[in-house]
C-alpha positions as semicolon CSV with decimal commas, in nm:
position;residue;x (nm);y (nm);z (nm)
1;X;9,477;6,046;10,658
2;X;9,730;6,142;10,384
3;X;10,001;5,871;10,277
4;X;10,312;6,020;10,137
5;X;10,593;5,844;9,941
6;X;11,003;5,910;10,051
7;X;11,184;5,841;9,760
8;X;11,531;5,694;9,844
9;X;11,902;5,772;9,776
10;X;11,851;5,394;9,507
11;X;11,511;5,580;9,401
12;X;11,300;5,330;9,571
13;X;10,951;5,506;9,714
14;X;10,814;5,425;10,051
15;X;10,487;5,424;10,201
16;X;10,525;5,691;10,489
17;X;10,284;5,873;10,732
18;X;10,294;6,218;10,879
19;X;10,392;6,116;11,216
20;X;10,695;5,925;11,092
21;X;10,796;6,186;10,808
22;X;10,794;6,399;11,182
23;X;11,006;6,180;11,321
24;X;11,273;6,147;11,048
25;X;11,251;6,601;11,036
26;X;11,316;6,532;11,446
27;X;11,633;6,379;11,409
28;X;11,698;6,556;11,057
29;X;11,681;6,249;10,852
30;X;11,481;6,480;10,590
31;X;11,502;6,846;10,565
32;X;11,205;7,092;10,459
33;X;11,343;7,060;10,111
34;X;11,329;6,702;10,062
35;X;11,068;6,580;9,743
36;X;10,797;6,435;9,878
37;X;10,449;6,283;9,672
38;X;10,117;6,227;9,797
39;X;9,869;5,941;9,729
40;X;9,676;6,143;9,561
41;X;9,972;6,209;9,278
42;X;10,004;6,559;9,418
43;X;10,403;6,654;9,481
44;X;10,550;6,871;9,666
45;X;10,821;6,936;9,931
46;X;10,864;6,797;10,302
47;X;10,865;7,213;10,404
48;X;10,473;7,246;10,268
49;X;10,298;7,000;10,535
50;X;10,091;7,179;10,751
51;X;10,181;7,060;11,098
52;X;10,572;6,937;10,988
53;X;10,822;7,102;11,195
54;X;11,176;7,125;11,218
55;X;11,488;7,219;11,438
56;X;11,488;7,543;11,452
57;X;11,735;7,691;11,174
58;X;12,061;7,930;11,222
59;X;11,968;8,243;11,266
60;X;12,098;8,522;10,971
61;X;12,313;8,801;11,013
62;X;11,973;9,021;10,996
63;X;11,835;8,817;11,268
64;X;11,609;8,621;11,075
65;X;11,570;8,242;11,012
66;X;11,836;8,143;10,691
67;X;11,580;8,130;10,399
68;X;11,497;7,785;10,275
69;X;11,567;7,740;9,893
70;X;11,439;7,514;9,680
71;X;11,583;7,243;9,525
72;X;11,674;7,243;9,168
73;X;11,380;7,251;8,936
74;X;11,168;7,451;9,266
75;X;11,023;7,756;9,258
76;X;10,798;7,948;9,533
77;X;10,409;7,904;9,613
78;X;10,262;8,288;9,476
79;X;9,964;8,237;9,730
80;X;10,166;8,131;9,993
81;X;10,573;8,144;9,971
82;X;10,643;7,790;10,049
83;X;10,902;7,648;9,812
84;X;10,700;7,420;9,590
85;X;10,820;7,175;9,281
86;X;10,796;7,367;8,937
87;X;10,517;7,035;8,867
88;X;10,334;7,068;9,127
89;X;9,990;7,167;9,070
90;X;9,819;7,272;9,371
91;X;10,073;7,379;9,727
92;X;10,069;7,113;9,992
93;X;10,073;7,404;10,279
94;X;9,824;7,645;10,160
95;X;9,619;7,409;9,923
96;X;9,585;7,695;9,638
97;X;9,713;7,655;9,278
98;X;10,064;7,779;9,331
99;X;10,090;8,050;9,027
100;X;9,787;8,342;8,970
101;X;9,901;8,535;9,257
102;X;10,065;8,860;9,322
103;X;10,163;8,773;9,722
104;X;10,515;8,648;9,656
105;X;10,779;8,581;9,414
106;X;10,770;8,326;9,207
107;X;11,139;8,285;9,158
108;X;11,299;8,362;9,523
109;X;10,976;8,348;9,722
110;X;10,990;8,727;9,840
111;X;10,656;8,899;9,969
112;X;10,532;9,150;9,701
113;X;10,306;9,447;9,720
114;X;10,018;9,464;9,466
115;X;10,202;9,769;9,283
116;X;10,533;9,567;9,191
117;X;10,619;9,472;8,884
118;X;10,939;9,374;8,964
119;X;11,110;9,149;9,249
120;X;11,361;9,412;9,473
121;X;11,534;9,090;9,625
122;X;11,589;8,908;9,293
123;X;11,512;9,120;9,044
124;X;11,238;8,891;8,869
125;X;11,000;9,058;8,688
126;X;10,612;9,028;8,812
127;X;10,342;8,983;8,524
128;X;9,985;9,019;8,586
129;X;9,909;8,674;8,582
130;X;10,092;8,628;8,908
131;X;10,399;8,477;8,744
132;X;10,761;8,625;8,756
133;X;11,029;8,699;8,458
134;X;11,329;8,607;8,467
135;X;11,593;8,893;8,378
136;X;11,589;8,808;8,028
137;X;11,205;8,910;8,032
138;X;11,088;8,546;7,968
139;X;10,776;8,479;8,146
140;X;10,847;8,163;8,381
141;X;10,497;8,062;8,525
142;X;10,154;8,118;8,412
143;X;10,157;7,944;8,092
144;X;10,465;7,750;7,847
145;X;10,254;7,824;7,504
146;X;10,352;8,064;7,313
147;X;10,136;8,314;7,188
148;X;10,230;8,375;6,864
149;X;10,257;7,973;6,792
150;X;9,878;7,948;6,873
151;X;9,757;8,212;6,696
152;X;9,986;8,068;6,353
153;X;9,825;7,740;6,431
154;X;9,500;7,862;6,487
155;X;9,514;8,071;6,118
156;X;9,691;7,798;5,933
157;X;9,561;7,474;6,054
158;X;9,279;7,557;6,312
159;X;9,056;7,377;6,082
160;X;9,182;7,036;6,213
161;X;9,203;7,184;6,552
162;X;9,623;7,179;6,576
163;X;9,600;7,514;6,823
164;X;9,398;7,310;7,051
165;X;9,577;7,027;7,087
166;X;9,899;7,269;7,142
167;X;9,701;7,456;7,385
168;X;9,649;7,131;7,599
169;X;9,229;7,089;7,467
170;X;9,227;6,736;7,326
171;X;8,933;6,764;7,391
172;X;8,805;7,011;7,174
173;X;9,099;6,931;6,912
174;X;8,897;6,581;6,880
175;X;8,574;6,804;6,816
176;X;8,768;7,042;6,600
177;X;8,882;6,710;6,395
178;X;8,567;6,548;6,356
179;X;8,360;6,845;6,220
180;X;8,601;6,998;5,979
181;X;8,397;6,861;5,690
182;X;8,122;7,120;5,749
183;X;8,414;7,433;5,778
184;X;8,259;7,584;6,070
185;X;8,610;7,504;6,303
186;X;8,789;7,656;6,026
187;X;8,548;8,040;6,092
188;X;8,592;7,947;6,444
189;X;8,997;7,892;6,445
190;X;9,049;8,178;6,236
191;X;8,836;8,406;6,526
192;X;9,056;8,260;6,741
193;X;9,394;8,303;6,618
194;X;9,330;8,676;6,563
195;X;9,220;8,678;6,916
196;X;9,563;8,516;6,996
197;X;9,700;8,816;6,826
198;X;9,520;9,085;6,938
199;X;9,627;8,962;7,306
200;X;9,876;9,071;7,543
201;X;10,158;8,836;7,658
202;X;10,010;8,860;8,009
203;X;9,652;8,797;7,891
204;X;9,754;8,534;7,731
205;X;9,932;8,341;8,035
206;X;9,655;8,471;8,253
207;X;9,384;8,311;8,036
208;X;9,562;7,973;7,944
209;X;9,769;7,921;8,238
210;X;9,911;7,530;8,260
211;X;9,722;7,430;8,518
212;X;9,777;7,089;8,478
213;X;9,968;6,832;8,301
214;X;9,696;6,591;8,207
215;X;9,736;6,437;7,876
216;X;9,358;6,515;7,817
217;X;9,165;6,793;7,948
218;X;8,893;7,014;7,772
């Protein structure tokens, strides 16, 4: 069974199971919104346990239950539409990676039709790697790198594997490092930052999303 941890008002965490996070949502102790983190390191918001329920909220002038918003620093599940944290890396409701989809808005959590490329309820732009823009055009999920800065490290210094270790590969940064003496990284950067270039924004964050925020990952 899943342990969660309730951070408190002094920013102390408790140990906390499912059936007593349901009580505390009975007598609205904690509301779907409320930060919650898993055992597993996973985080994530009260609202996204499967089986959690709450009182029933006020109804909206359109007849429908009042939206629930995220707190600040949220965003929306793309798989799923649950309001997730922006660090999250996988949804606590539906289990999937919560950016790469086109099923709802990233930004206000609004169900989207494959042929949208822009939010009608928010007016956040839709990319093809499942994230929204913001109005200023900015892509807001799918990846944080810069294009451009990868492909300048990649020409300039790829033979010591700098666009890697922007990128996120330590990994193969530490490779990169170790066999510059023989130049091949150097041929093999220099492929790569023109690929960089030759890319779309969208490819781009579609191909090097941030799927995590390990320190160290290949």
């Amino acid at each position: 069974m899943t342990t969660f941890f309730l951070t408190d008002a002094n920013g102390q965490k408790h140990s906390i199971t499912q059936e007593q996070l349901q009580a505390l949502a009975a007598k609205g102790k904690i509301q779907p919104t409320t930060p919650l983190e898993t055992d597993t390191g996973h985080k994530g918001l009260a609202g996204q346990i499967p089986g959690l329920t709450f009182p029933t909220a006020a109804p909206s002038l359109f007849g429908q239950p009042a939206q629930v918003v995220p707190p600040a620093g949220g965003c929306f599940c793309t798989n799923c539409g649950n309001p997730i944290s922006e660090q999250a890396v996988a949804c606590m409701s539906c289990g999937a990676k919560p950016i790469g989809h086109r099923k709802f808005c990233r930004q206000c959590g609004a169900s989207l039709n494959p042929e949208q490329v822009v939010c009608v309820k928010c007016g956040a732009g839709i990319s093809t790697a499942g994230g929204s823009r913001s109005a200023g055009g900015g892509v807001t999920s799918g990846t944080s790198k810069s294009r451009t800065t990868a492909a300048l490290f990649a020409l300039l210094l790829g033979g010591l594997g700098i666009h890697k270790f922007y990128m996120g590969s330590w990994g193969w940064g530490i490779i990169y490092i170790a066999t510059c003496w023989i130049y091949v990284p150097v041929f093999l950067a220099a492929f790569e930052g023109i690929r960089y270039f030759m890319m779309t924004d969208e490819a781009f964050a579609e191909k090097y999303p941030d799927e995590t925020k390990a320190p160290f990952r290949w």
